[in-house]
C-alpha positions in Angstrom: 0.0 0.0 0.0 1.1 3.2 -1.2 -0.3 6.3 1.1 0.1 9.5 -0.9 -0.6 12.9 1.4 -2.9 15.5 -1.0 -2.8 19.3 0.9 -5.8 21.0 0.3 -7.4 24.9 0.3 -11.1 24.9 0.8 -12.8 28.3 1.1 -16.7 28.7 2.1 -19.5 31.1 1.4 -22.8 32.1 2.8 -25.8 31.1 0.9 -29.0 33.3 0.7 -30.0 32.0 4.2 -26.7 32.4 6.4 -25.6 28.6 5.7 -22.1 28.3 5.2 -21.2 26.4 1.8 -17.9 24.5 0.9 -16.3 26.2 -2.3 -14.0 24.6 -4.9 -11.3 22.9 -3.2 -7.2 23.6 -4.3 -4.6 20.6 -4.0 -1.5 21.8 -3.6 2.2 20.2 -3.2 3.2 20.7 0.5 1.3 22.0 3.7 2.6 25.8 3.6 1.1 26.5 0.2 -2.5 25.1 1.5 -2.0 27.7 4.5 -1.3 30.1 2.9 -3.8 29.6 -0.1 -6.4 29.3 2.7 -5.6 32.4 4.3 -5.5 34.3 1.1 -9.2 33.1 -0.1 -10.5 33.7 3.4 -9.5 37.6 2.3 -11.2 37.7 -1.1 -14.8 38.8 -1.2 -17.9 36.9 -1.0 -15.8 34.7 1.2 -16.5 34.3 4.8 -13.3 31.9 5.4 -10.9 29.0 4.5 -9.3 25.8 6.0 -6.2 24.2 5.1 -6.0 20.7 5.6 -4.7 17.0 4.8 -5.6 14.2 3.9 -3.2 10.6 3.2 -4.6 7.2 2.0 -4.1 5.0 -0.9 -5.8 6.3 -3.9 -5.4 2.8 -6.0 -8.1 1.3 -3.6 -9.7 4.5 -2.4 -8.5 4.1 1.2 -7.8 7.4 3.2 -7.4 8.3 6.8 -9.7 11.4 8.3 -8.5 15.1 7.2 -6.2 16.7 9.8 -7.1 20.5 9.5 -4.1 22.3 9.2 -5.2 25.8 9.9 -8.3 28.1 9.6 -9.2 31.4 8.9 -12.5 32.7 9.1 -16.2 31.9 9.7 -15.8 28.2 8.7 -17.9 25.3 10.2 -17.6 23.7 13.3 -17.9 20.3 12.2 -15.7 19.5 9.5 -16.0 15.7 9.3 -17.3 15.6 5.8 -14.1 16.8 4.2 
């Protein structure tokens, strides 16, 4: 088994009733370009913040361990478990 580590940026926006709404997610190479991807969109308007996280696991079988957030900026939800 082969784990491979993806680093992620995931902003979020408010929807028409308050609800805060994952955004298009970023992979990036290593853990300081997530952070600081994250940080960045949680600065850009219309969104209300951003997470950095990871995530490892074998994508030949489509294993993969929980997501470890990294860092977050922001109004971003409290339970992140669907990640």
């Amino acid at each position: 088994m082969t784990d491979v580590t993806y680093y992620v940026a995931l902003p979020f926006t408010e929807d028409d009733t308050g609800s805060v709404a994952a955004g298009a997610a970023e992979e990036f190479q290593g853990p300081t370009h997530a952070m600081r991807r994250a940080e960045a969109l949680a600065r850009m308007p219309g969104i209300v913040g951003a997470v950095a996280f990871c995530r490892s696991g074998d994508p030949m079988i489509g294993e993969f361990k929980d997501a470890t957030v990294l860092r977050a900026f922001g109004n971003v939800p409290s339970d992140l478990s669907g990640m």
